[in-house]
N, C-alpha and C positions, 0 to 999 in steps of 0.2 A: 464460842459460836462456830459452827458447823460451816465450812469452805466448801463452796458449791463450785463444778468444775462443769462449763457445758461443752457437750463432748459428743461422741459417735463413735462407735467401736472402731468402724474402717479406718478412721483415720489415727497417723501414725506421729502427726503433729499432738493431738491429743494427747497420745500413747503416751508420751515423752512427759508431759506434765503429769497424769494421772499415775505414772509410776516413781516421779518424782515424789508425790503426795506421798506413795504406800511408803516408799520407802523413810521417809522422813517418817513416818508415825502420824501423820498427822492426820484428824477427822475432819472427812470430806465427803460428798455426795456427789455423783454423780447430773446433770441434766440432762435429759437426749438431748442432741438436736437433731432435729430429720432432715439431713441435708438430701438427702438423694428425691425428698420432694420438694425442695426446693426454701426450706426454710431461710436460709442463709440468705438469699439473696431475696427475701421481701422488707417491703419496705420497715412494718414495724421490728424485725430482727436489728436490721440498719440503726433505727433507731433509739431502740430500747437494749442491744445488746452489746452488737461490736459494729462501728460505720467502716470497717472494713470486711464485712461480710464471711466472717473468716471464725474458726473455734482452733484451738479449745479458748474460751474466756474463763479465765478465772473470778470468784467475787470472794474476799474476804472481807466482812464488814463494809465498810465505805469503799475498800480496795477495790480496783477491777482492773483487772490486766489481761493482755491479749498479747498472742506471740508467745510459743513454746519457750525460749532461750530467759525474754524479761521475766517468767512465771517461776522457773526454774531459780534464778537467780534471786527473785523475790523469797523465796520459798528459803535458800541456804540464807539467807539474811533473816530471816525470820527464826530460823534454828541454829544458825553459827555452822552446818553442816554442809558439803558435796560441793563446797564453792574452789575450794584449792585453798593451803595454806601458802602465805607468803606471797611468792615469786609466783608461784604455782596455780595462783588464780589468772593468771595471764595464759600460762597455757591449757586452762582449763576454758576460757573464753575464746582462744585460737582456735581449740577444737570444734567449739558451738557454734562458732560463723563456718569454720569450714564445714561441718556437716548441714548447715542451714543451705549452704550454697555447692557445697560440693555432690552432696550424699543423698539429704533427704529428699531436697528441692528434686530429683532427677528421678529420684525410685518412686518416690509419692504419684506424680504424673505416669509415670512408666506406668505402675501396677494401673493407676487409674485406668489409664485408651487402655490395656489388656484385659480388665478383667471389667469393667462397669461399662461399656462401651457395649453397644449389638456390635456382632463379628464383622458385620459388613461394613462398619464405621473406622475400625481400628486401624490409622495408619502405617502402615509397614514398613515405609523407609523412615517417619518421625521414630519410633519403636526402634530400628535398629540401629538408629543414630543415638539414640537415651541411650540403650543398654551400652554402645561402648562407652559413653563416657562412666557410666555405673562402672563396668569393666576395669577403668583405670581405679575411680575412688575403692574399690574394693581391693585393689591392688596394695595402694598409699597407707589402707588400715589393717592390714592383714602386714606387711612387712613390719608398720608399729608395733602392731602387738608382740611380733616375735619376740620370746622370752620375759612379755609382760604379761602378770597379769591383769592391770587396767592403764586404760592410756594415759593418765596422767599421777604418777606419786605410787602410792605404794595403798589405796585404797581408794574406791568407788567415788567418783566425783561426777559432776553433771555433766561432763566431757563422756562420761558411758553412755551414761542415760539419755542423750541427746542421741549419737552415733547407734543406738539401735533400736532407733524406733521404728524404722523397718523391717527391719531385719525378722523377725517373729511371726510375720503373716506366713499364712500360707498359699494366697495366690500368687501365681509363677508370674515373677516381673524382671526374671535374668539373672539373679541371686541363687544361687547353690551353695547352701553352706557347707557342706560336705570339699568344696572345690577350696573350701581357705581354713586350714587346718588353726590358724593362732586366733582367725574370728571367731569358729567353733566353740575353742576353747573361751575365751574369753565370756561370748554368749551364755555359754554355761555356767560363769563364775556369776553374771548375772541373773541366772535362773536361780542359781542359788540364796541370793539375799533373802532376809525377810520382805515380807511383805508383795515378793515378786509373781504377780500375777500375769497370764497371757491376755492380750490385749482385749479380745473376744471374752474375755472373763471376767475384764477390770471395769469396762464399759460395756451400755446399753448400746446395741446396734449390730447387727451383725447380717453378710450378704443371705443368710438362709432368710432370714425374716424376708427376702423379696422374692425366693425361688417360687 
């Protein structure tokens, strides 16, 4: 049976799941959801999809789960795969709260007020209060990385694929990958897997479709 993912390109929570999928191999479909008209928060989405108004949801069979990190985790349980061996599934979960709270949580809103926001809307000093703490988390992952090339073990675990779901847009949310030579690197080791598709390419949804 075919894993249906409901999703939207922009988002980076999505991302995190939908790349999760590729990579695992496993077949999956995509759903829109049109959040930027407002899907998410009517009532029958509430009701019939996720009552925290929120994607990506996954459905597998009777499954449904919501929350990028549970999906993730559902998913290497499902395959035996990206969860951490050992010891090493703890710091593969340390990573996934801290990027839920440290990294994505901060970048996700950031890009939001910059880029989906009219100009006249977007707060300036909330903005340049995100970006520094963005500033420091890009800091914490970029000295990890040095001389890795994944942040946990000696191959690709959900601790990546969590940690760069931002990372791959290209609207300017204070991110310069150019400015962190070991996240470069790294990002690249993940362009490199199979199955690795840009976010805009993996999901329906994308800012042109509103230009």
């Amino acid at each position: 049976m075919t894993i249906k993912l409901y999703c939207f390109g922009e988002s980076g929570h999505s991302y995190k799941a939908a790349l999760a999928l590729q990579v695992h191999g496993l077949d999956w479909e995509p759903v829109f959801v049109d959040f930027f008209n407002g899907e998410t928060r009517s009532d029958a989405y509430r009701a019939e999809v996720n009552e925290m108004g929120e994607v990506p949801v996954l459905v597998d069979g009777d499954v449904r789960l919501t929350q990028s990190g549970v999906i993730q985790q559902y998913l290497s349980d499902k395959t035996g795969k990206l969860g951490g061996d050992g010891a090493d599934k703890y710091e593969v979960l340390r990573w996934v709260l801290w990027d839920n709270h440290k990294l994505s949580s901060f970048a996700g809103i950031t890009r939001f007020l910059m880029n989906f926001l009219p100009e006249d809307k977007r707060p300036a000093d909330t903005i340049a209060f995100l970006q520094g703490r963005l500033s420091g988390a890009y800091g914490i992952l970029d000295k990890h990385l040095e001389g890795r090339d994944w942040l946990v073990g000696d191959s690709v675990t959900n601790a990546d694929l969590t940690c760069c779901g931002y990372l791959y847009y290209p609207e300017p949310f204070g991110f310069d990958r150019a400015a962190y030579p070991a996240i470069d690197r790294w990002l690249s080791n993940i362009q490199s897997l199979d199955g690795w598709k840009h976010p805009y390419d993996l999901m329906p949804g994308n800012p042109s479709d509103r230009a």
